[in-house]
N, C-alpha and C positions, 0 to 999 in steps of 0.2 A: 581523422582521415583514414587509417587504419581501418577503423569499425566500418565506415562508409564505406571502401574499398570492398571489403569482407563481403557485407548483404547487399547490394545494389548495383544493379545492371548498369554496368557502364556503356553509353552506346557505340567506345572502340573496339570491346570485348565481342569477341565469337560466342557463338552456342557451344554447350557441353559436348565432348566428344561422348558424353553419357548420352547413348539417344535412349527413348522408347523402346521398350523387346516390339517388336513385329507382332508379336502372338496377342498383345493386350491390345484396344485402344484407348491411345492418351489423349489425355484429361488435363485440362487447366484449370483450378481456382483461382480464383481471385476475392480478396478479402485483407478487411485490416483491422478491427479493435477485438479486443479478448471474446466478443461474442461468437466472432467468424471461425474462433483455432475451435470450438465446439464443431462446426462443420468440417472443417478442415479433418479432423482428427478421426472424425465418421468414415470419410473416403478415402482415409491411408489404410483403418481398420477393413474395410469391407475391399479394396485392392489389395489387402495382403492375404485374401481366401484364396483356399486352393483354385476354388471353380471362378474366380472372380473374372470380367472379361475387360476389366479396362484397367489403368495405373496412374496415376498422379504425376505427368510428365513435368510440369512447372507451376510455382505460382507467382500470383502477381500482386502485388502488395502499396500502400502508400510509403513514398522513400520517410528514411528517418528522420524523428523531429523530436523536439525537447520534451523530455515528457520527466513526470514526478516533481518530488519537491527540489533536488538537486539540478534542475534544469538540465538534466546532459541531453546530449544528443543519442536516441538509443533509436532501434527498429522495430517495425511495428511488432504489435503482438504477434500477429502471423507468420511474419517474415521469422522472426524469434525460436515460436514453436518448430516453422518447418527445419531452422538449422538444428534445433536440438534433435532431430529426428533425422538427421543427417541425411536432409535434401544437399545436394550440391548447390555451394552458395552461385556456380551461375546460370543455374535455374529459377534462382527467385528474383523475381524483377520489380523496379521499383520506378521505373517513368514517374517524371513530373505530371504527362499526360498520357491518358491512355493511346492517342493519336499520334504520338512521338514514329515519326519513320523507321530510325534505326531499330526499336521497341517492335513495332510491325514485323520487321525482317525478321527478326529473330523467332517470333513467334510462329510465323507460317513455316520457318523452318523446321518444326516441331509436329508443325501438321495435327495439330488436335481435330480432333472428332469430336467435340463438347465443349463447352467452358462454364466453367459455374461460379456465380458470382454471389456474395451473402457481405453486406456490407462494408463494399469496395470503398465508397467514396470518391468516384470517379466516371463522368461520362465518357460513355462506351460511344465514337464515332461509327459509322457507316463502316467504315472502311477493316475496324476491328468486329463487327460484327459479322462479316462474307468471311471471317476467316473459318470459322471450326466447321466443321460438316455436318453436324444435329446441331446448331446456332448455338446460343447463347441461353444458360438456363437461370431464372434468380429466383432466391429463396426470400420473400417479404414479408413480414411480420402485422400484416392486416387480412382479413377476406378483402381482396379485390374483389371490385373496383375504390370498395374504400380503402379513405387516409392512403393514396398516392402522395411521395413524398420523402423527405428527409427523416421525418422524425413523425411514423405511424404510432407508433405506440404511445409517445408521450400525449399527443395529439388524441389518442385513442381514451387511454385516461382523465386526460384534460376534460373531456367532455362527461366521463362519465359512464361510457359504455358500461352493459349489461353483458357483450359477449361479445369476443374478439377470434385473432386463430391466426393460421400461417398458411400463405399460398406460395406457390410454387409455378411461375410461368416463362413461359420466352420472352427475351428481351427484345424490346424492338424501339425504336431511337424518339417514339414517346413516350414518356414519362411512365414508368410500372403500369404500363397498358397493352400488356399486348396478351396473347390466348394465356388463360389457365389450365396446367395439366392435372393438376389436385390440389385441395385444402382443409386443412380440418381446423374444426370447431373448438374453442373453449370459454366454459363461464369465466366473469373475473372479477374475483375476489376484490368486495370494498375496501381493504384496506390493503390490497400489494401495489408496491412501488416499480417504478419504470425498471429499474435496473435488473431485479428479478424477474419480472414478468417477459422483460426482452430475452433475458438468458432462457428461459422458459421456451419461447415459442422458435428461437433459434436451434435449441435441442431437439424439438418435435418438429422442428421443418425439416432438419438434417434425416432423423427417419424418414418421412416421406421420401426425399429425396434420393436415398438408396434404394426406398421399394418402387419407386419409379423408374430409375436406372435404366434397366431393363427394356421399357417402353421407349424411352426416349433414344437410346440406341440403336433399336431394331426402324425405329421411324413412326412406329403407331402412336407413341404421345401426339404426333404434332396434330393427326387425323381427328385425334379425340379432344383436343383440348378445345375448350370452349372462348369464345372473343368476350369479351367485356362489355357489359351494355355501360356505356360512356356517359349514360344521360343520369346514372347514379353513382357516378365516380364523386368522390371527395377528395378534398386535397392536405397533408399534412406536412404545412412547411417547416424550413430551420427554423431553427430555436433563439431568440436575439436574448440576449441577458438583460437589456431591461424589462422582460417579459416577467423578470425572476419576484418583482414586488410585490407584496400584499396588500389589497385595499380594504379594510375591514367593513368599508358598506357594500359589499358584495356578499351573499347570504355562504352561510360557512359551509353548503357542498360544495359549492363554488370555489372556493378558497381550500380546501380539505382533497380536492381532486385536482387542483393545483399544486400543491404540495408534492402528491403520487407522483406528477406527472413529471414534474422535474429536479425528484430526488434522485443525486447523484451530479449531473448537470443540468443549466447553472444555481439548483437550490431556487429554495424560497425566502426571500428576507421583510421582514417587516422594521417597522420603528416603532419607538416604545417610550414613554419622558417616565422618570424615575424621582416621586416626587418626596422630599424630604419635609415632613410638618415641622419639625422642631423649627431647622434654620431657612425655611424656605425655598433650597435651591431645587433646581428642575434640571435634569440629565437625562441628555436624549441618547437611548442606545440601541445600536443595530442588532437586528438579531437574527441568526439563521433559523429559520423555521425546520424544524429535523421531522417529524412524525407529529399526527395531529389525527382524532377524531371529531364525527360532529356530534352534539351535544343532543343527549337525545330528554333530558329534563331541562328547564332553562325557567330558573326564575333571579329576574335580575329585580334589583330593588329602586326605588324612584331616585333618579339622578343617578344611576349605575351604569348608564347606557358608555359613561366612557372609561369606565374602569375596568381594568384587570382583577381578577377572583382568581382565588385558589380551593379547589374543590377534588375531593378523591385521589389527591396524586397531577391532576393538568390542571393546566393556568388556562384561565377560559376567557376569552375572548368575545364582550359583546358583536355579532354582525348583521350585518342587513336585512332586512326584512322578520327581525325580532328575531333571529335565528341566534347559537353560540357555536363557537369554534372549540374545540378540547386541545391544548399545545402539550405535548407528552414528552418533547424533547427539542433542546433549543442550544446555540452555539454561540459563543461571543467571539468578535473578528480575533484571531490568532489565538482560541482557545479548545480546548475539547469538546466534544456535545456533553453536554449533563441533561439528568432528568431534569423533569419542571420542579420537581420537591428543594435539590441539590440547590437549584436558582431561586427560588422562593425563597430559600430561608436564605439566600446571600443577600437580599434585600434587605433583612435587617429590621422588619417594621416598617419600613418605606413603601409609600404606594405605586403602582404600577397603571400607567394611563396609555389607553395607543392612542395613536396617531391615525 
């Protein structure tokens, strides 16, 4: 209760007698997992320049919830960062919804001129959007209009893309559709995983977004920003966890940018029977799929189609369409990852079949 009390808007509590100096104008964030305190961090850096013309009046955050292995109840990462940076805890707010009345009051009281959002995890009502006076700004981790959504970049991976980037536009109450002020381009590497690649493009949107600053303040962002042509929008929705399976007749880039896509959350697992000659038995084991390439020589032998190989280091994986999968590291339920070498040989001589 203590903790809670600490970081989270309560909606009895008043606004800080701490206002905004007059001379700057304030600024609200909003953001919550370890990606958003990268942004966050940008705009206390570039508000604490001498010539700087705005300041980090409040942020806004998802209230606290159980996180790590201890299950406590902790705040978000942002919420986190901003006390260790010795925001006043009643300037970080933490609504259940961004639409909370008391939440509203508080805010207009503050009178932002901006709010920048970098994944909030919260829809922004109507009524939160008329508040700041240059709208609402959000940093999204695809070129809009594509992979609109919860989860761009996993989505982005999942398929494969050749070349992805980070836009930067006003928010408006549909869906990461509204004008773009700037975006920039990057190739993406075959074998980087979601969690990187997201930190990645949250870094380089965070630039943009102070070198935009400027435009979006004076009013010329909104003049220049470009609308969206809607008719090549795509969508990238949440993530459901039985999405997490491996089917091994799907051909292994398939399977292999699956892996990318949702390493970190919720993984990739496959099943695997563990067969013993001597005595017969057959053990079926789950396994986390951790890292994997695809197999760029592949000779399986007649009747190999459903066996496991161990070649160069990876446990290979017959798939679909004559393709192979390379598994280069794998996890057993409540055990560490090991390389494929480390599990190999804990096999023992026992054959390895998937499922």
């Amino acid at each position: 209760m203590i903790l809670r009390r600490f970081i989270c808007y309560n909606a009895s509590s008043t606004v800080s007698s701490i206002a905004p100096s007059p001379k700057k104008k304030p600024l609200i964030f909003l953001g919550s997992p370890q990606v958003s305190v990268t942004v966050l961090e940008a705009l206390l850096n570039a508000s604490a320049s001498p010539n700087s013309s705005f300041e980090v009046a409040g942020v806004v955050t998802q209230p606290p919830a159980r996180r790590d292995r201890g299950r406590k109840v902790l705040p978000s990462p942002v919420a986190q960062y901003a006390l260790d940076k010795g925001l006043p805890s009643d300037l970080i707010f933490s609504p259940e919804k961004a639409g909370d009345e008391a939440f509203l009051s508080a805010l207009r009281e503050l009178q932002p001129e901006l709010c920048i959002t970098a994944a909030y995890g919260n829809i922004l009502p109507t009524k939160f959007l008329k508040i700041p006076l240059h709208g609402t700004v959000n940093i999204h981790p695809s070129l809009l209009p594509l992979y609109r959504g919860a989860a761009p970049v996993q989505r982005a991976l999942q398929d494969g893309v050749p070349e992805t980037g980070v836009s930067l536009a006003f928010t408006v109450r549909k869906l990461d559709a509204g004008p773009v002020i700037a975006s920039k381009r990057f190739q993406v590497d075959d074998l980087i995983k979601a969690p990187e690649l997201l930190s990645f493009l949250f870094s380089e949107g965070s630039k943009l977004l102070i070198r935009e600053l400027p435009s979006i303040f004076d009013g010329s962002a909104k003049s220049k920003a470009a609308p969206q042509d809607d008719s090549k929008a795509t969508l990238a929705p949440k993530i459901a966890p039985d999405e997490a399976w491996l089917s091994f007749d799907e051909e292994a880039f398939v399977l292999h940018n699956k892996v990318r896509a949702f390493a970190g959350w919720p993984g990739t697992r496959a099943k695997v029977v563990v067969l013993d000659d001597k005595s017969g038995q057959q053990n079926v084991l789950e396994l986390k799929i951790m890292s994997t390439r695809v197999c760029k020589d592949l000779e399986i032998q007649d009747g190999g189609q459903d066996y496991v190989t161990f070649k160069k280091g990876s446990l290979v994986f017959p798939c679909g369409g004559g393709t192979a999968l390379e598994v280069l590291e794998v996890q057993l339920p409540g055990k560490k990852a090991i390389n494929a070498a480390a599990f190999w040989n804990g096999l023992r001589g026992q054959k390895l079949k998937k499922l």
